[in-house]
C-alpha positions in Angstrom: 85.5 108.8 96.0 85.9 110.2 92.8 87.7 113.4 94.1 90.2 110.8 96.1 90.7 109.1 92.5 91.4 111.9 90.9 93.8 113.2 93.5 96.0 109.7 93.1 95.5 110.3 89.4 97.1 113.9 89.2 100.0 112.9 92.2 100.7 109.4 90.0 100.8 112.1 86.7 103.3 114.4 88.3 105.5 111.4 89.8 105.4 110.0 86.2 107.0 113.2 85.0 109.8 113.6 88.0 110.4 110.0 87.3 111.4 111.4 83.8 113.6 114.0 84.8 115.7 111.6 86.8 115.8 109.1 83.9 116.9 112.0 82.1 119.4 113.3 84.4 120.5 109.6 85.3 121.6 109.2 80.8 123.0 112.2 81.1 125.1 111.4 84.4 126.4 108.0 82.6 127.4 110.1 79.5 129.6 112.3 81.3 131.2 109.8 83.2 132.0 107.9 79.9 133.4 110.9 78.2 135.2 112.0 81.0 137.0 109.0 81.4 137.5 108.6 78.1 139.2 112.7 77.9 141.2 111.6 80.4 142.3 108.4 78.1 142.8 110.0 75.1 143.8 113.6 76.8 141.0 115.0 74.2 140.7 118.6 75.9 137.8 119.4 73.8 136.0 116.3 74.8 136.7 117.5 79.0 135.4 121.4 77.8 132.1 119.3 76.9 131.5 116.8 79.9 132.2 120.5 82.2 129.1 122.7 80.2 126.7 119.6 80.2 127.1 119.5 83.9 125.2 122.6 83.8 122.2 120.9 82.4 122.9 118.2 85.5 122.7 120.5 88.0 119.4 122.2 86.1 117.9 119.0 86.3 118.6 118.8 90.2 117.1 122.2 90.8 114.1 120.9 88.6 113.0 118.0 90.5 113.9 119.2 93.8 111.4 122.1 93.2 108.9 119.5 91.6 108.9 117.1 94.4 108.7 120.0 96.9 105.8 121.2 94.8 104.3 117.9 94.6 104.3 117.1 98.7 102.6 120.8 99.3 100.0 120.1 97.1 99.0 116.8 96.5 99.3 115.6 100.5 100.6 112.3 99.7 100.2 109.4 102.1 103.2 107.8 103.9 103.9 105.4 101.1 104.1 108.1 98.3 105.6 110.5 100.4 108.4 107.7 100.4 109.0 107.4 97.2 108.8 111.6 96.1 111.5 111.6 99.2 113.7 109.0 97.5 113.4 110.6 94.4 114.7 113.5 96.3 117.9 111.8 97.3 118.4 110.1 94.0 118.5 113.2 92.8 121.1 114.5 95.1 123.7 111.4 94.5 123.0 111.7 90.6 124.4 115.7 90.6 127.5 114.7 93.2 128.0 112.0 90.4 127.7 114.8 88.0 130.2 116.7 89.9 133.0 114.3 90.0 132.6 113.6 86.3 133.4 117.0 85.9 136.3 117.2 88.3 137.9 114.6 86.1 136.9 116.5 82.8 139.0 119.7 85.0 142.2 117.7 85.6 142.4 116.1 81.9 143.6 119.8 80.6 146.0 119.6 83.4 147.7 116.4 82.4 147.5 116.8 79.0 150.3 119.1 79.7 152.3 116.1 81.4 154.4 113.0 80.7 152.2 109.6 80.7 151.6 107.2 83.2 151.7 104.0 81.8 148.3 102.4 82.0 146.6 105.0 84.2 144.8 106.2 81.6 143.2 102.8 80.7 143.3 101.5 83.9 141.0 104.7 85.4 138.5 104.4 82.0 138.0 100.5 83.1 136.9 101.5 86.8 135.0 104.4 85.4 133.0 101.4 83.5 132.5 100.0 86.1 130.8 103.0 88.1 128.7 103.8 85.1 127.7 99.9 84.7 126.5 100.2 88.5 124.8 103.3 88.0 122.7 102.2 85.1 121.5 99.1 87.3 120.9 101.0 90.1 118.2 103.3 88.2 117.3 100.7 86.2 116.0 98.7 89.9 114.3 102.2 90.4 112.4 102.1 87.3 111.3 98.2 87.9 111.3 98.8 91.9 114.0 95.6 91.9 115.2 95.8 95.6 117.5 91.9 94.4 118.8 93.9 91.5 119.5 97.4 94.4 121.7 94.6 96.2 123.5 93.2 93.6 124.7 96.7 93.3 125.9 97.5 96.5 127.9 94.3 96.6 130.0 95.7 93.1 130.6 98.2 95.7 133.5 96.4 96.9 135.1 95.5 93.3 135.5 99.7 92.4 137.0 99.7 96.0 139.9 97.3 95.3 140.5 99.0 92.2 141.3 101.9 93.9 143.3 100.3 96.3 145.3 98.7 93.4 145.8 102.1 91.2 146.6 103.4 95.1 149.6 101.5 95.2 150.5 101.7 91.5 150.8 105.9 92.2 152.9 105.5 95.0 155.1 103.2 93.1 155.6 105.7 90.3 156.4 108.5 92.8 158.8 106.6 94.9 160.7 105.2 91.7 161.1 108.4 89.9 160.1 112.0 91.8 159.3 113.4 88.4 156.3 111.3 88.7 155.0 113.2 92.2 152.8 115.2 90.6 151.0 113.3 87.8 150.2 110.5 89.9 148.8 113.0 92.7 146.5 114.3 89.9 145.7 111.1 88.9 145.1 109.8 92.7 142.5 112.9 92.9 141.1 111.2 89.7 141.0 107.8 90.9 139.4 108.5 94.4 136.5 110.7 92.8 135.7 107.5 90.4 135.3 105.6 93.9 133.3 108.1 95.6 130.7 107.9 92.6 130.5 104.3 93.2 129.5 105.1 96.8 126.6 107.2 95.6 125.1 105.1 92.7 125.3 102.7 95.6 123.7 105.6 97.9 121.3 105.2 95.1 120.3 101.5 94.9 120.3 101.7 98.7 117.6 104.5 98.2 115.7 101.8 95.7 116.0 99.3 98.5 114.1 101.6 101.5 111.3 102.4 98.8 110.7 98.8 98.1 111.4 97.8 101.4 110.2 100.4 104.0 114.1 100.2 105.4 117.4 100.7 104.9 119.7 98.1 104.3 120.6 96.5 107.5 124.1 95.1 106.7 126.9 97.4 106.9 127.8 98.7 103.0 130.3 96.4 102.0 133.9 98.2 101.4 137.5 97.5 100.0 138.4 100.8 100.4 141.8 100.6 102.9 143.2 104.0 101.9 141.1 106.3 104.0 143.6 106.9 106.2 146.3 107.6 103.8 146.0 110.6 101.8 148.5 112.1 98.9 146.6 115.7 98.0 143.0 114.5 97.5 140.3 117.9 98.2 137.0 118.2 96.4 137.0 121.2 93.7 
C-alpha cells in the first residue's frame, strides 16, 4: 500500500510539473499572438523579428513535454484515467505549438507589408479577431487548469463568432481587389493573415475540446459549430 501511494505521489509530482510547462507554453502562445497582431497593426518590424525567435522557445517547450509525458507513461504505468489526462496533455501541447506557428506566420508577413500601401481597417480589424482567438485560448487552458468541461463549451461555441469574422474580412479583400487591382496583392497577404487567425481558433477549440474528453471520458458529441463558408474559395492561402 504504501509503495502504491508513493507511486500516485511521484506520477501526481511529475504531472504537476508538465502541467507547468503547458501553462508556460500556453502565456507564452497568448503573448505572441498579441504581439503579432499588434506588428501587423502598427507594421513594427522589430516587434514581428521578436514574436519569430520566441517561437523557438514554443517549439522547445513542445519537445519538452512530449518527452516528459512519454517519460512519464514508461515509467510510472499509469491507470486508464491518468493515462487520459498525460494523453490530453499531449494534444494540448500539439494545438498550443500550431498556435505558435501561425503567430509566427503573421509576424513573417508584417515585414512584407510594411513595404505596401494600407488597407483601410485591416490592420485593426485582424488585431480585434486576434483578441478574440487569444481570449478563447486563455479560457480554454484556464478550464484545463480547473477541469471546467461548461467553461470547454463555452469556448467551442466562440468558435463560430472568429468564423464570421473571417467571413466578413473575406469579403472586405475581395472588395479591395475587385475595386482597385493595385490592391491584389495586399489583401492576398492579408487573406493568408486572416485565415491563420481562424485556424488558431480551431485549435484552442481543439484544445477545450481536449478539456472536455478529460473531464468527460468523451469527445464532444455535437458537430463543432462553424461560420466558416469560405472553404471552398481560396485567393493564395498555403501554410509556410
Amino acid at each position: 500500500m504504501n509503495n502504491g501511494k508513493h507511486i500516485a505521489s511521484a506520477f501526481d509530482r511529475d504531472l504537476e510539473g508538465i502541467q507547468a510547462l503547458i501553462m508556460k507554453m500556453g502565456g507564452l502562445v497568448e503573448a505572441n499572438i498579441k504581439d503579432a497582431s499588434i506588428a501587423l497593426e502598427e507594421r513594427d518590424v522589430e516587434l514581428a523579428e521578436r514574436v519569430r525567435k520566441a517561437d523557438k522557445i514554443i517549439d522547445a517547450l513542445d519537445v519538452q513535454i512530449n518527452e516528459e509525458a512519454a517519460r512519464l507513461i514508461a515509467l510510472r504505468s499509469p491507470t486508464a484515467g491518468d493515462l487520459r489526462t498525460v494523453l490530453s496533455v499531449m494534444k494540448i501541447s500539439t494545438n498550443l505549438e500550431r498556435c505558435g506557428d501561425y503567430a509566427k506566420n503573421l509576424a513573417k508577413r508584417t515585414g512584407v507589408l510594411a513595404e505596401m500601401s494600407p488597407i483601410d481597417g485591416a490592420g485593426a480589424s485582424l488585431r480585434r479577431m486576434a483578441r478574440e482567438v487569444e481570449d478563447m485560448l486563455r479560457l480554454a487552458l484556464d478550464a484545463y487548469m480547473q477541469r471546467d468541461a461548461v467553461l470547454a463549451e463555452t469556448v467551442r461555441h466562440r468558435d463560430v463568432d472568429v468564423d464570421q469574422m473571417y467571413n466578413g474580412l473575406f469579403r472586405e479583400f475581395l472588395t479591395f481587389m475587385m475595386e482597385d487591382p493595385r490592391n491584389i496583392s495586399a489583401c492576398m497577404h492579408l487573406h493568408f493573415i486572416a485565415k491563420n487567425i481562424e485556424r488558431m481558433g480551431d485549435h484552442a477549440t481543439s484544445v477545450a475540446e481536449q478539456v472536455i474528453y478529460l473531464v468527460t471520458g468523451e469527445m464532444p458529441d455535437e458537430a463543432r459549430p462553424k461560420g466558416d463558408v469560405t472553404s471552398r474559395t481560396h485567393i493564395g492561402v498555403e501554410d509556410d
